[in-house]
N, C-alpha and C positions, 0 to 999 in steps of 0.2 A: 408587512406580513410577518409571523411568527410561524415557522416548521420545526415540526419532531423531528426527529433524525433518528434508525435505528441501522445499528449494526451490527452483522451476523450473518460472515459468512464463514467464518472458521473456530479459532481457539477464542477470540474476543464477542462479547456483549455486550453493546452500549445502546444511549439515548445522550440527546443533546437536545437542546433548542437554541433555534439562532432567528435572531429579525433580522427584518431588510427588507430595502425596496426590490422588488423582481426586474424590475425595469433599469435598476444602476447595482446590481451584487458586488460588484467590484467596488462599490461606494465605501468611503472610509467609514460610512455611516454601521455599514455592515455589522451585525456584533455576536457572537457565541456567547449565549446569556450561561448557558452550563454546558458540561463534556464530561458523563460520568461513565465508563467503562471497566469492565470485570474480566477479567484474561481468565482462563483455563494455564492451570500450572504446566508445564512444563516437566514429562516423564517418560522414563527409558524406552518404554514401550513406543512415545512416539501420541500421537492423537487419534484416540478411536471414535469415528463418527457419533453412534448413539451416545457416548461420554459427553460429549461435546453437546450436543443437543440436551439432554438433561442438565448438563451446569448450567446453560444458558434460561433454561426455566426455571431453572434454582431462584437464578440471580432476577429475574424478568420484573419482580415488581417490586427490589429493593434497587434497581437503578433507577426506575422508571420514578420512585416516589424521588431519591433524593436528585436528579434530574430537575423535577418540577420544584423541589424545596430549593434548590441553588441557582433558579431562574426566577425566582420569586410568581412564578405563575400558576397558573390553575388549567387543566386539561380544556374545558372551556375556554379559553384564553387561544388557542392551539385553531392556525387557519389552513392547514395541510400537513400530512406525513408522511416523510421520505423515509424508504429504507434500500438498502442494498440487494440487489436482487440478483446475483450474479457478477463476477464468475465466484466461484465459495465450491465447499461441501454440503452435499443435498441438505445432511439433515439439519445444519448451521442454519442455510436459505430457509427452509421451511418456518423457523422456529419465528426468524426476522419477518416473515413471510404474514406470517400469523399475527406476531404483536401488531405491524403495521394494517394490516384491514382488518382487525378486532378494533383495535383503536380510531379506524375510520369511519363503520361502522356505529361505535355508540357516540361518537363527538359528531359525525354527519357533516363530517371534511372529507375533500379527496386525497386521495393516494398516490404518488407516484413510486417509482421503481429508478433507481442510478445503480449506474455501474462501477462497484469497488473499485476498478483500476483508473478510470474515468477521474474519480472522486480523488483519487491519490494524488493526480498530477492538477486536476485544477486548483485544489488546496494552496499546493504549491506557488501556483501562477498567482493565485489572489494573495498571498502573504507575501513572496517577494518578489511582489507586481513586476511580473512579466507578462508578454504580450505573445511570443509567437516562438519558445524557445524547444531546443531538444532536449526534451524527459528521456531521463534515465531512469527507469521504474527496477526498481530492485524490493525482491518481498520472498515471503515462501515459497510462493508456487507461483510468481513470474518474474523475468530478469528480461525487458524490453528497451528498444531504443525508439521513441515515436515524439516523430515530426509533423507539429501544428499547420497543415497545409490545407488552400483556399480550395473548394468544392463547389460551383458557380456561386448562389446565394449563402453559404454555408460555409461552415468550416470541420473538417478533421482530421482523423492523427492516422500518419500513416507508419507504419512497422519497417524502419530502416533493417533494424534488425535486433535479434534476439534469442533467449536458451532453444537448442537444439532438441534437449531433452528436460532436464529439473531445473528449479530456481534456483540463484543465488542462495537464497536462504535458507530453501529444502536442503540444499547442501554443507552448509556451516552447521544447520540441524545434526543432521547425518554425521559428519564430524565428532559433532559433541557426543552426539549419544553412544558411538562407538568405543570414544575413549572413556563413555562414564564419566563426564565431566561435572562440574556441579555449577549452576543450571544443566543440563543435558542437551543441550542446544548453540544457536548461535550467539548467544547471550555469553556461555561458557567457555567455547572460542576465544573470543572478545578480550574476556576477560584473564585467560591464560596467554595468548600471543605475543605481549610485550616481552616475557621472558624468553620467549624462544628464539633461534635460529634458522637460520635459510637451510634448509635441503630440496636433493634434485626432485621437481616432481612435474608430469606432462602439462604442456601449454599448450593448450587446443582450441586458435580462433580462426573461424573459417568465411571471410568475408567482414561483413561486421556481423554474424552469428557466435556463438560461443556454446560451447561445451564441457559440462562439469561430471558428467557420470565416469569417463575415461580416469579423472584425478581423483574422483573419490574411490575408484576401485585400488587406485595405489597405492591410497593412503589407507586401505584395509588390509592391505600384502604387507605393509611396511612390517619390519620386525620388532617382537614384541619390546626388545632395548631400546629402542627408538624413545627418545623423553618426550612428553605429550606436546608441551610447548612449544617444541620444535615444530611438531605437527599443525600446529594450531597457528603458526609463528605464520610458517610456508604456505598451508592453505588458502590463509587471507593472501597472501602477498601474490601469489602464483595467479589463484584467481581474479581478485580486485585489477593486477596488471592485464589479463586477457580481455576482461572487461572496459578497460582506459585504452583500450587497442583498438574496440570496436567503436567506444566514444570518440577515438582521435578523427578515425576512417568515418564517420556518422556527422564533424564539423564540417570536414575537409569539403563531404561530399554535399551535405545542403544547405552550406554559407549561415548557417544561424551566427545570431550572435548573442544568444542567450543559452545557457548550457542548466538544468535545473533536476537535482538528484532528489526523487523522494520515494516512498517505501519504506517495509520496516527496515529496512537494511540499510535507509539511508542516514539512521542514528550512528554507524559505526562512523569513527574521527577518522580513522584512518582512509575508510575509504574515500570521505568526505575532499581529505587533505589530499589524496589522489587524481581524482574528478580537478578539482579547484584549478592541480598543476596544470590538468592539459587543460584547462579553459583559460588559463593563464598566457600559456605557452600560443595560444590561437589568438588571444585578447577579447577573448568571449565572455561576457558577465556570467557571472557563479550563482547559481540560487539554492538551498535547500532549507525548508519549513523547519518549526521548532519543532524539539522533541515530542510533544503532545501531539504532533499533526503529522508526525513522520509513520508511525506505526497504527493499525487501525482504531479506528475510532470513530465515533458517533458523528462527531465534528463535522467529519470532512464531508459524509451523508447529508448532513443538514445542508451545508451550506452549497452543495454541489446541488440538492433541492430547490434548492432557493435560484440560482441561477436558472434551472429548467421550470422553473413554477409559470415564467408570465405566458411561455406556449405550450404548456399542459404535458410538457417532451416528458414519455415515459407513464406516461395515467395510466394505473391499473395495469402494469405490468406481476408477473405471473414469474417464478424463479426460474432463471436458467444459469444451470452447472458452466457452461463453456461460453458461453458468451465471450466476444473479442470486444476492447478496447476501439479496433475500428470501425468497429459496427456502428459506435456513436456517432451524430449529430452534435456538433459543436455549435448553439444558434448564440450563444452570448457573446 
C-alpha cells in the first residue's frame, strides 16, 4: 500500500509518501519513499495563526509536486491519505484539513485522520524498534510522560504525567524571543547555552507533573546585566533536570524498560544526553528518532497512516484543536 501523508498543524507543511504492508508496518520492508516539509520562519512576534495558514498554502503545491517527484510517483499511484488532524492550531488543521479530502476526493481514495502526538511516539517506536516503552513527548505545545498500556483487545498510552501549564518548547520559544535571540526561539537557546553559566532559578516538579510558567516569569525579572547565555545556559539545565525528575519517578513507577524521547525538543543533545543518564542509571534501553523524524513532518503522518490503514482507525476524521494522545486506539 502507498499513503500521502500531510502535515499541518502548526508552523510546518509537509507531504510524504511511504509503502507498506498495513498488516506488518513495523516490517523492515516498510519504506519513506519522500519527506518534503516547509517550516514557517521563526519571528519576535511569535506565530500568528492566519500567517501560518497562508504560508502553508503558499507552500501546498510546491511540496506536494516535489513530494511526488522524490517518490518517483504519480497521484494515481496514491491508495490512501493520511493527515493530521489534531491536536494543532485551527487554522494549521483546516488548511491539512483540506489538502487531505481535496486530494481524496479527485484520486477517489479514502482519508483518514492521525493524531500529531500519536504519530510523534510511534515513529519513534518503529525506528528504534521498540515495543512497549515510556515516551517522553517533548514539543511546543506539549511535554508528556505516556505509558504504552494493555486495554482488553487493544492497546494505549496512558498520561503518567505531564506540563501543568506550556510545553517544553513553548517555553525555550519564550526564552528566545525575550532575549531577541537569533533564531528567536528554542533553536536560539540551543544554540547560545553552551557558553553560559548556572544561575539560581525555581524548580517546580509536582509528582511526575511539571511546571514551566513559574521559571519563565523569573527569567523575565532577571536583571537587564544578566549575560543572555547565562539565561539560556540555566533554562535548559533547570528545566531538562525537572523534566529527568519526572522521567526518574514515571520508571520507577511502571517498571518499563524502554525509555524513548521524541518531539521537536527531542533534537536538543543535551537533553537527549540527560534522558539517556537516567535510563542508564535504571538500565533501561534509550531510544530517540533521527533528526528528520524528531520535529514534525510529513513522515511520521504517513507512516502512523499506514499502521492504522488495515482497520480503517480514524476514516474521515474531521479537525479537532484538543484532541488527547489518550484518546487513541493503539490496534497495531
Amino acid at each position: 500500500m502507498r499513503i500521502l501523508g500531510f502535515e499541518a498543524t502548526a508552523h510546518t507543511f509537509g507531504a510524504s509518501l511511504v509503502e507498506g504492508n498495513p498488516d506488518h508496518p513495523f516490517s523492515s520492508h516498510t519504506r519513506v519513499l519522500s519527506n518534503v516539509n516547509a517550516k514557517y520562519p521563526a519571528k519576535p512576534e511569535g506565530f500568528i495563526p492566519r500567517q501560518l495558514a497562508d504560508h502553508h498554502v503558499k507552500h501546498y503545491a510546491r511540496i506536494l509536486k516535489e513530494s511526488f517527484a522524490s517518490a518517483g510517483m504519480r497521484p494515481s499511484d496514491v491508495d490512501m491519505v493520511a493527515y493530521s488532524y489534531g491536536p494543532g492550531l485551527g487554522h494549521s488543521l483546516h488548511i491539512g484539513f483540506m489538502a487531505a479530502r481535496s486530494f481524496s476526493v479527485v484520486q477517489h481514495v479514502p482519508f483518514l485522520g492521525v493524531n500529531h502526538a500519536l504519530a510523534h511516539v510511534e515513529v519513534g517506536r518503529l525506528f528504534c524498534k521498540q515495543d512497549s516503552p515510556l515516551a517522553v513527548y517533548v514539543s511546543g505545545g506539549n511535554t508528556q510522560l505516556l505509558s504504552l498500556e494493555p486495554r482488553g483487545s487493544e492497546r494505549r498510552y496512558a498520561i503518567l504525567g505531564e506540563t501543568l501549564d506550556i510545553g517544553l518548547g513553548n517555553f525555550l520559544d519564550l526564552v528566545g524571543r525575550h532575549l531577541r535571540l537569533s533564531p528567536p526561539d528554542a533553536v536560539g537557546v540551543l544554540k547560545a547555552a553552551p557558553k553560559g553559566q548556572l544561575i539560581p532559578l525555581p524548580y517546580a516538579v509536582k509528582g511526575m507533573n511539571v511546571s514551566f510558567t513559574g521559571l519563565l516569569t523569573t527569567v523575565k525579572r532577571l536583571p537587564s546585566t544578566t549575560p543572555p547565555a547565562d539565561i539560556c545556559f540555566s533554562s535548559q539545565e533547570v528545566a531538562f533536570s525537572m523534566l529527568c525528575e519526572a522521567v526518574e519517578k514515571s520508571l520507577v513507577l511502571s517498571r518499563k524498560k524502554e525509555v524513548l524521547l521524541v518531539g521537536g525538543n527531542a533534537r536538543n543533545k543535551r537533553l537527549q544526553e540527560m534522558v539517556r543518564l537516567v535510563g542508564k542509571e535504571h538500565r533501561v534501553k534509550f531510544g530517540v528518532p533521527s533528526f528528520e523524524f524528531c520535529g514534525d513532518n510529513a513522515g511520521m503522518i504517513a507512516l502512523t497512516g499506514l499502521m492504522q490503514a488495515r482497520h480503517e482507525y480514524g476514516k474521515n476524521r474531521v479537525p479537532d484543536q484538543k484532541v488527547r494522545v489518550d484518546q487513541e486506539r493503539v490496534l497495531w
